[in-house]
N, C-alpha and C positions, 0 to 999 in steps of 0.2 A: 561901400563894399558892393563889387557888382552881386548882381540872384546869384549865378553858377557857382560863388563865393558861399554864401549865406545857404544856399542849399547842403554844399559839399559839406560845409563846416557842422549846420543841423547833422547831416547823414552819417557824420563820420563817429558819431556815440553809438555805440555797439544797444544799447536800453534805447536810446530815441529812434533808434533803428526799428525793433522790434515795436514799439510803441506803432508808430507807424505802419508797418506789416501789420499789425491788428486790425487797427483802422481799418486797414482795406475791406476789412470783412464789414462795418458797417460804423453806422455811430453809437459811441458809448461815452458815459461820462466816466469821470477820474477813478471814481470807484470801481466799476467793472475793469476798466484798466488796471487799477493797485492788484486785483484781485488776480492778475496772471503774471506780476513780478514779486521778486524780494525787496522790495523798495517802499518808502514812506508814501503819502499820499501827495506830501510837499514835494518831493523831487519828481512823482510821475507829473504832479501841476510844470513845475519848471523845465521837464522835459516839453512837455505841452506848449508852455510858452515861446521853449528853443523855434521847436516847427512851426509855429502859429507865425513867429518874427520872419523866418523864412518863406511864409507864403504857402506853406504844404500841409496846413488843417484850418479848420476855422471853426469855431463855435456857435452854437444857438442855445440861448439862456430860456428856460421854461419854470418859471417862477423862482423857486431858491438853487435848484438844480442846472447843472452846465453840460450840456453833451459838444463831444468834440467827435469832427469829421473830417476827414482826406479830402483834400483842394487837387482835381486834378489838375486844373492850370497851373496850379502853382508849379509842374513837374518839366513845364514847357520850356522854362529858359537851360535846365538840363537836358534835355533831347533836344532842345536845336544846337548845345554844346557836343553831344555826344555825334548829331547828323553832317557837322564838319568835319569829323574824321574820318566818319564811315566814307565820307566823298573823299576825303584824301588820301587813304592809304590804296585803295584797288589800282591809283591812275600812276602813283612811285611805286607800285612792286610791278605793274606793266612795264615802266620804265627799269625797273633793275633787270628784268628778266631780259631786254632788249642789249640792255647792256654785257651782260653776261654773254649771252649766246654772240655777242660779237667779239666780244674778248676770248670766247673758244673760237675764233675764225682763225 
């Protein structure tokens, strides 16, 4: 499965979503995570794991405790996905626009 795959697929859970928006704010383990959804502590772990598999959190274990954290690398095989469109749409709507204004000739 290419990243751009494995990211999309992580990103596309409306909970692993927001799991992740959290993250942004800092590291926190499972617990302070459950503590802002309606959800077990087993399915915020398994959302955890979704992402961690995709590459966009990673973990530091400090004795019994697990804190999870936002990989920005991990976001880069989606932005160089997203910075081939940005390059291709400016250069085909130049070209439609050429085409146009010649077909009003």
């Amino acid at each position: 499965m290419m990243d751009t795959e494995r990211i999309f697929r992580a990103l596309a859970d409306p909970t692993r979503r927001a799991v992740f928006e959290r993250l942004a704010a800092g590291e926190m383990s499972v617990g302070d995570l459950k503590a802002g959804f309606d959800v077990s502590q087993p399915a915020v772990s398994q959302h955890l794991a979704a992402l961690r598999k995709a590459g966009l959190v990673s973990e530091r274990r400090e004795g019994r405790n697990v804190f999870y954290r936002i990989t920005p690398e991990g976001l880069a095989p989606l932005a160089n996905w997203m910075q081939r469109y940005r390059d291709f749409w400016p250069e085909r709507v130049e070209r439609l626009k050429t085409v146009l204004k010649e077909m009003e000739q």
